[in-house]
C-alpha positions in Angstrom: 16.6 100.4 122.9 16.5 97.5 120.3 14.9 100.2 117.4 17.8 102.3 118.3 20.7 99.3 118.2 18.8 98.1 115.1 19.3 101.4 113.4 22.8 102.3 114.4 24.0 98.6 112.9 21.5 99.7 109.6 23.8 102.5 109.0 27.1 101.3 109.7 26.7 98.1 108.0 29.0 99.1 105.1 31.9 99.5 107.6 30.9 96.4 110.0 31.5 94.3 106.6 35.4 96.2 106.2 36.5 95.6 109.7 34.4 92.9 111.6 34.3 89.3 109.3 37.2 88.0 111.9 35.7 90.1 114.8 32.5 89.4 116.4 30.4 92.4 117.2 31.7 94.2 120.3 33.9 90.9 122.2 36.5 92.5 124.1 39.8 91.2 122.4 42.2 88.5 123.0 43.5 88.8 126.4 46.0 85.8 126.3 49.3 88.1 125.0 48.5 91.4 126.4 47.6 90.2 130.3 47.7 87.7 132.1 44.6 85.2 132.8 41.6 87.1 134.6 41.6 84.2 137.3 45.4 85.4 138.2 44.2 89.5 138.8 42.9 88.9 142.3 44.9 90.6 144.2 45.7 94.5 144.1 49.4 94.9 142.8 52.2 96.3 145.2 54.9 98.1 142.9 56.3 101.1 143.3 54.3 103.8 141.4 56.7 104.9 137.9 57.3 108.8 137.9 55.1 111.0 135.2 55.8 113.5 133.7 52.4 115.7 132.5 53.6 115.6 129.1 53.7 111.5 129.2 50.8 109.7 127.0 49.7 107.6 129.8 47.0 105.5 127.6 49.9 104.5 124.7 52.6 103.7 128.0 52.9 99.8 127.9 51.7 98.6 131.2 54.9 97.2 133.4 54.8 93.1 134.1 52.1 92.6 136.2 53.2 90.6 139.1 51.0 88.8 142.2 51.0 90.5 145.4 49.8 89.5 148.6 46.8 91.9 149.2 43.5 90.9 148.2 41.0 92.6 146.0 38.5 93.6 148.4 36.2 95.6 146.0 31.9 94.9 146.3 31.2 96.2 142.5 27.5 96.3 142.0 27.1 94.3 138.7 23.8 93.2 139.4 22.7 96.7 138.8 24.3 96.5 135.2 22.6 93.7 133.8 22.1 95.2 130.4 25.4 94.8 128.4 25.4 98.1 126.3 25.1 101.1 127.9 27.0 103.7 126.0 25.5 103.9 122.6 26.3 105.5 118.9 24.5 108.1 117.5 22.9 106.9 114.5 24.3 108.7 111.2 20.8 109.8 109.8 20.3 111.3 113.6 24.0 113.2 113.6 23.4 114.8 110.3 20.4 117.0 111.5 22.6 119.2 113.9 26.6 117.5 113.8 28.0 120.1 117.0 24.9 119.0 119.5 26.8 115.4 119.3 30.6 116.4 118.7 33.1 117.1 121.7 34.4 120.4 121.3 37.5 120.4 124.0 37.6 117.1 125.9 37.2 112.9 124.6 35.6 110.6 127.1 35.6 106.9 126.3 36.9 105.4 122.9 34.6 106.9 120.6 36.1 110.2 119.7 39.3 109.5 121.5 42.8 110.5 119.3 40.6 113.4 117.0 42.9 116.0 116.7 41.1 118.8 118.0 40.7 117.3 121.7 43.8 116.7 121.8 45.3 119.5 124.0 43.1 118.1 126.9 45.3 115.3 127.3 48.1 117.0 128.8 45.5 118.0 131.3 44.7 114.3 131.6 47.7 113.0 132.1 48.1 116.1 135.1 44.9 114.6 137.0 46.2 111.1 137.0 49.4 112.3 138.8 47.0 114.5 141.2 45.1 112.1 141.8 47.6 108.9 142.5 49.8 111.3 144.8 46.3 112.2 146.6 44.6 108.3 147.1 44.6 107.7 150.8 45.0 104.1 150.0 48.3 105.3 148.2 47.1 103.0 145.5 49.4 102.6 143.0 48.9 102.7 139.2 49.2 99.2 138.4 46.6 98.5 141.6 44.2 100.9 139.6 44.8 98.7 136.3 44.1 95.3 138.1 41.7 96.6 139.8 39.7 97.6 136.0 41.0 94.6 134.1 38.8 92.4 137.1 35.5 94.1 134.8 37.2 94.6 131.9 34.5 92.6 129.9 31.7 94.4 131.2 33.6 97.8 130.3 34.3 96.5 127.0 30.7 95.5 126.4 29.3 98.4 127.8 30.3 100.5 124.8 28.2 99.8 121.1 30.2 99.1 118.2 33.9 99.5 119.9 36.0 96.9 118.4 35.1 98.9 114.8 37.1 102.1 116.2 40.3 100.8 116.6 42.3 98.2 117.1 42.2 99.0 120.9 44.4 96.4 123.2 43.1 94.8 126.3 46.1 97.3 128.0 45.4 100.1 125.7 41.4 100.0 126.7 41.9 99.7 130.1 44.2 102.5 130.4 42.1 104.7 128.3 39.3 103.6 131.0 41.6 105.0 133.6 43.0 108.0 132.3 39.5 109.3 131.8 37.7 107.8 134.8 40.1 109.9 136.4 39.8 113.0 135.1 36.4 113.1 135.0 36.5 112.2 139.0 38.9 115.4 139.4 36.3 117.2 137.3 33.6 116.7 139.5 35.7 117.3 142.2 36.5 120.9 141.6 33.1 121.3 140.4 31.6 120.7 143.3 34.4 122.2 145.4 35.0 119.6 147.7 38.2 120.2 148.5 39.6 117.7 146.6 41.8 119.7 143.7 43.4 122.3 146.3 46.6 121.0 144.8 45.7 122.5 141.7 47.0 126.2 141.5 43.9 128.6 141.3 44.5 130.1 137.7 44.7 126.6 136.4 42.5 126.5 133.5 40.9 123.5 134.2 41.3 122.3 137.7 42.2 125.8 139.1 39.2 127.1 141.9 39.2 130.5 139.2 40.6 129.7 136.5 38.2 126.7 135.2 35.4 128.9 135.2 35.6 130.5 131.8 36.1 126.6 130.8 34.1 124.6 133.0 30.3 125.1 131.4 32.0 123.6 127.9 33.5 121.1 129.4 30.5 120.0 131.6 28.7 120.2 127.9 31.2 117.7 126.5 31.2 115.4 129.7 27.5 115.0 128.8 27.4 114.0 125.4 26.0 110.5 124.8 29.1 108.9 122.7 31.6 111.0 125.5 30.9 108.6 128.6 32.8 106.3 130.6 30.5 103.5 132.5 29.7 103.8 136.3 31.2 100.4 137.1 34.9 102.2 135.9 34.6 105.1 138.3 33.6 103.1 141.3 36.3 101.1 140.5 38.7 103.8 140.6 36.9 105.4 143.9 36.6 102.7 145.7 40.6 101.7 145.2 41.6 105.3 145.7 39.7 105.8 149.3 39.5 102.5 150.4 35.1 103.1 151.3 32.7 101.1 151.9 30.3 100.1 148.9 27.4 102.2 150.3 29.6 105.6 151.2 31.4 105.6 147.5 28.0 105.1 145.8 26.6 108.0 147.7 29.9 110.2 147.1 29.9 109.0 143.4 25.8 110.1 143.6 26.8 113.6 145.3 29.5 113.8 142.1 27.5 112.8 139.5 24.7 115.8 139.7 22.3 113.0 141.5 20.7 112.6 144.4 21.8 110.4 147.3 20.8 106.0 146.3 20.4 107.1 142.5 23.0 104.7 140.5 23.2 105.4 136.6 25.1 103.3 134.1 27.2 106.7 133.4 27.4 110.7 134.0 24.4 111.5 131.4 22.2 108.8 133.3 22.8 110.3 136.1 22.4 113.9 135.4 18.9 113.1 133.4 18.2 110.8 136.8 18.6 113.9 139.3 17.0 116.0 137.0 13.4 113.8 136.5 13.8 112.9 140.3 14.7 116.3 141.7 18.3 116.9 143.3 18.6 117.3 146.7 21.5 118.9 147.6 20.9 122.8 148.9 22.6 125.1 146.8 23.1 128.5 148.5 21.1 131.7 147.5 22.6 133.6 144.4 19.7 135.2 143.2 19.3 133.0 140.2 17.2 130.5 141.3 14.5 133.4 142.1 12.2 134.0 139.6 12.7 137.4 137.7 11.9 140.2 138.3 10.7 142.8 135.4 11.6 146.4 135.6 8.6 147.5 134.1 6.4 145.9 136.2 8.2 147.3 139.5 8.3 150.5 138.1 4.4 151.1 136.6 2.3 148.3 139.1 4.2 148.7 142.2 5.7 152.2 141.6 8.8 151.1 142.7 11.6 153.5 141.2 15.2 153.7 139.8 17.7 156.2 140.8 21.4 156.8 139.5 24.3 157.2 142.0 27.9 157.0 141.6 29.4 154.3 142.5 29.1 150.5 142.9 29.6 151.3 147.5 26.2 152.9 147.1 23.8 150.4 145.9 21.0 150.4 148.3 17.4 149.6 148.4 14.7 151.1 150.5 11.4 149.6 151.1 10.4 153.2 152.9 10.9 155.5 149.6 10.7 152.4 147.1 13.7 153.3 145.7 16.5 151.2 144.6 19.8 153.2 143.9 21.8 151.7 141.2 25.2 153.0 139.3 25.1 154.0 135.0 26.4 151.9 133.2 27.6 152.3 129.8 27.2 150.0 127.2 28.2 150.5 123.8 30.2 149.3 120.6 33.5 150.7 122.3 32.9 149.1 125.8 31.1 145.6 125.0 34.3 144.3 124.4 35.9 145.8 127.0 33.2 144.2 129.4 33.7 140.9 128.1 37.6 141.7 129.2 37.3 142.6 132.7 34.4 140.0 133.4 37.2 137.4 132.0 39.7 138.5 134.5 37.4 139.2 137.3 36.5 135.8 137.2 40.3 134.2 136.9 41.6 136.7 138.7 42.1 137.1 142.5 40.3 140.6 142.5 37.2 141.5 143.4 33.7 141.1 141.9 32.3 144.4 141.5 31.5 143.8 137.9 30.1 140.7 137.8 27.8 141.3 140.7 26.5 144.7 139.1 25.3 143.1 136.1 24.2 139.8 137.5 22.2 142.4 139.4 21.4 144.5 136.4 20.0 141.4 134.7 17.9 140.4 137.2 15.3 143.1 136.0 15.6 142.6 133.0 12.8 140.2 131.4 12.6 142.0 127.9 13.2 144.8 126.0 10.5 146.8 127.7 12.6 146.6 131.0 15.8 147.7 129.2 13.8 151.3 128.4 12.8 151.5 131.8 15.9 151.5 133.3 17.2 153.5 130.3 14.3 156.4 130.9 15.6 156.3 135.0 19.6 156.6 134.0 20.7 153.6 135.1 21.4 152.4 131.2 23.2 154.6 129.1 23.2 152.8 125.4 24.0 153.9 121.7 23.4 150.5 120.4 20.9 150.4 117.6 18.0 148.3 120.0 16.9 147.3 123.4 17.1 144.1 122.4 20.8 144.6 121.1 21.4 145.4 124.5 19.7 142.4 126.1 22.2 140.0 124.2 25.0 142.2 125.9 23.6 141.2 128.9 23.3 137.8 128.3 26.8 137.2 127.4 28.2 139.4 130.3 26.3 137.1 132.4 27.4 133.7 130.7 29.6 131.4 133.3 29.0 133.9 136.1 26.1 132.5 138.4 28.2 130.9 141.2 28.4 131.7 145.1 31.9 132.2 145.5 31.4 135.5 142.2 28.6 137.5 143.5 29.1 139.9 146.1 27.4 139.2 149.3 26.0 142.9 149.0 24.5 142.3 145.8 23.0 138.6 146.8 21.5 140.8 150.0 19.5 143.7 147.6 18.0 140.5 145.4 16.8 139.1 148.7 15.2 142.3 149.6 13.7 143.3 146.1 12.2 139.3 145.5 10.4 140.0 150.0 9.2 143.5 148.6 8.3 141.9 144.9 6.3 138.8 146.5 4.6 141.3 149.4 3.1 143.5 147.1 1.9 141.3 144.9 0.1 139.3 147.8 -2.0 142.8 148.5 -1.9 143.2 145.0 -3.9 140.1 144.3 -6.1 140.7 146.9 -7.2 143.9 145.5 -7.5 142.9 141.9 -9.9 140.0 143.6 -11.8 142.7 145.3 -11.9 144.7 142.4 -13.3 141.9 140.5 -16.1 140.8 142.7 -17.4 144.0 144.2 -20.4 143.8 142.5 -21.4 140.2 143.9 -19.9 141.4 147.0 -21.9 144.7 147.5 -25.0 141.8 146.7 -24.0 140.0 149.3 -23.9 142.3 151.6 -27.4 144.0 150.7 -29.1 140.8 151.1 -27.5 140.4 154.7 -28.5 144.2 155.5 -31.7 143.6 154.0 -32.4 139.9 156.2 -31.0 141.9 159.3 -33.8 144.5 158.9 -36.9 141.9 158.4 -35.4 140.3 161.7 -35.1 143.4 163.6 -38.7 144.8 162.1 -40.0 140.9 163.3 -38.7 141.6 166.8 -39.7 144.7 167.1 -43.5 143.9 166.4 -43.3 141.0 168.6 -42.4 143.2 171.7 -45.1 145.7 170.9 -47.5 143.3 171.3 -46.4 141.8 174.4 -46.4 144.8 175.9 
């Protein structure tokens, strides 16, 4: 961690001389004129919440006079697990010129370091919409300004959490504090609808990023952009804003923020990326339902020339059906060509927005299932069940790939179609247990007819022993 501090200050030492001979190297700012004295914030504030409008930029809104209340603060905030001051760290410049996109937001700023670029800007609208959502949903009824106080109690250890801050901008105690909201927040409603844990119903389904359908076509790039290493808020600013919103025990928010965060249960990360890469190394325990794409796949050919499992056209998408009896699995044609790859790409689109069914979706999440590599694609092309002018099999793999982009989730794949890739993977796994068990035959029948020549030939020189022993006795 101190090579990689050592060379992010090596190659922005040009600009730490412009901006930072007053300014020492990420100290939060001057509180004194912008709040009031940290020792005064120990109580949550009660004043009536200000109405917002979703166009309102909530993080440039002055904060209202902050006045004491008679509630007290009542928040356990874990700092002892943040004993490390900088969590959230630049990418060094020698690093970011080998690939610039696997480091840049491409729809959504989290934290200060990207925040204001023009091209993320149309995702604060959708910001500004969560915060509302959200404050109108707390079942504390928190108000905003309680949210605020609430932040500003660990506003240095947000401040320090970040490398390099105070050379962004000349961000304001208020103005940091908000930004610390505004995105804690979303990123909470995020989660929430990611998850689908009910929280977000208020959002109307179509709703490109909140909406149960309509943040699927968005919600893989954002997820990509929420875990970028410079795009983070810390994990002390979104128990913060959990624990003021529901009002939970320290335990019971760390283990919802866990369940959020794409981590198992106990696991607490300085931000979303820690998390993630701490559920992934430790293994996540939560039990996502069957879709069929957690199976291993399974290739055409080999169905088709080792199992002798075949492929047969019918008409429509009603009469998919497999039968272990005749080995047959009955699927539609499909037709896939320059004049109807974009008119896949189309319907997939508003099948998965719309409130219609899934016929498409589940026929070529199916489709793709058997399909391993261009091999496969001229096996089901021989048995009519792909019907291509494309130039390659492999051009027609790509297809696939892209019609199947964003479409592996439970509530898009038809039950039916989840149901044949249950009974193909019991078939697929049964025949390849015999399977095995021949080819181990197969491979040892020499010792094995040795074996049992020797046992034949010890059973004779017993019986011959015997049988000279009763002749004599008799």
């Amino acid at each position: 961690m101190e090579e990689h501090s050592t060379d992010v200050e090596e190659n922005s030492t040009s600009d730490m001389e412009e901006h930072s001979t007053d300014v020492e190297e990420n100290s939060p700012p001057d509180m004194e004129e912008n709040s009031p004295p940290m020792e005064m914030i120990d109580a949550l504030l009660d004043i009536p919440p200000r109405e917002l409008e979703s166009g309102d930029a909530l993080i440039d809104m002055p904060l209202q006079g902050l006045e004491r209340s008679g509630q007290d603060i009542h928040i356990d905030i874990p700092l002892q697990e943040l004993e490390s001051p900088v969590q959230i760290f630049k990418i060094p410049n020698n690093v970011k010129k080998r690939n610039q996109d696997a480091y840049q937001p491409k729809m959504v700023s989290i934290g200060p370091y990207h925040y204001g670029k023009p091209q993320l800007q149309p995702m604060q609208s959708h910001k500004n919409r969560a915060v509302i959502q959200f404050l109108n949903r707390s079942p504390t009824g928190a108000t905003e300004e309680q949210y605020i106080a609430a932040l500003m109690l660990v506003y240095d250890d947000l401040w320090r959490s970040y490398e390099q801050v105070s050379q962004l901008r000349n961000w304001t105690p208020d103005g940091f504090i908000k930004l610390m909201m505004v995105d804690g927040i979303f990123l909470l409603e995020f989660l929430n609808v990611l998850h689908s844990t009910g929280n977000g119903d208020e959002y109307a389904d179509p709703d490109p990023i909140f909406g149960k359908r309509g943040h699927i076509l968005n919600r893989s790039h954002v997820l990509e952009d929420l875990l970028l290493l410079e795009n983070q808020v810390p994990y002390l600013a979104l128990f913060t804003l959990l624990t003021v919103s529901e009002g939970l025990p320290e335990q019971e928010t760390e283990t919802k923020l866990a369940k959020l965060m794409l981590a198992p249960t106990g696991i607490k990360g300085h931000h979303l990326l820690d998390m993630y890469i701490r559920g992934t190394l430790e293994g996540r325990k939560c039990q996502e339902p069957f879709t069929g794409e957690g199976a291993t796949k399974v290739s055409a050919a080999e169905l088709t020339t080792t199992y002798r499992m075949k492929f047969k056209p019918v008409a429509t998408y009603t009469d998919i059906k497999f039968s272990t009896r005749s080995k047959t699995l009955k699927l539609p044609t499909i037709l896939i060509d320059k004049g109807t790859i974009g008119r896949f790409y189309n319907m997939k689109a508003y099948q998965l927005v719309g409130d219609t069914g899934k016929e498409l979706i589940s026929y070529i999440h199916l489709l793709n299932f058997f399909i391993l590599s261009a091999v496969d694609v001229n096996i089901l092309r021989s048995q009519g069940i792909i019907v291509s002018s494309l130039d390659s099999d492999e051009a027609i793999i790509k297809v696939m790939k892209e019609l199947t982009r964003d479409t592996v989730m439970v509530d898009n794949i038809d039950q039916k179609v989840v149901g044949i890739i249950e009974e193909v993977v019991k078939y697929y796994e049964a025949k390849t247990r015999v399977f095995n068990f021949s080819e181990w035959i197969a491979k040892r029948w020499r010792w094995i007819v040795g074996l049992l020549a020797t046992v034949l030939y010890i059973i004779n020189i017993v019986e011959a022993t015997y049988s000279i022993g009763y002749y004599r006795n008799n």
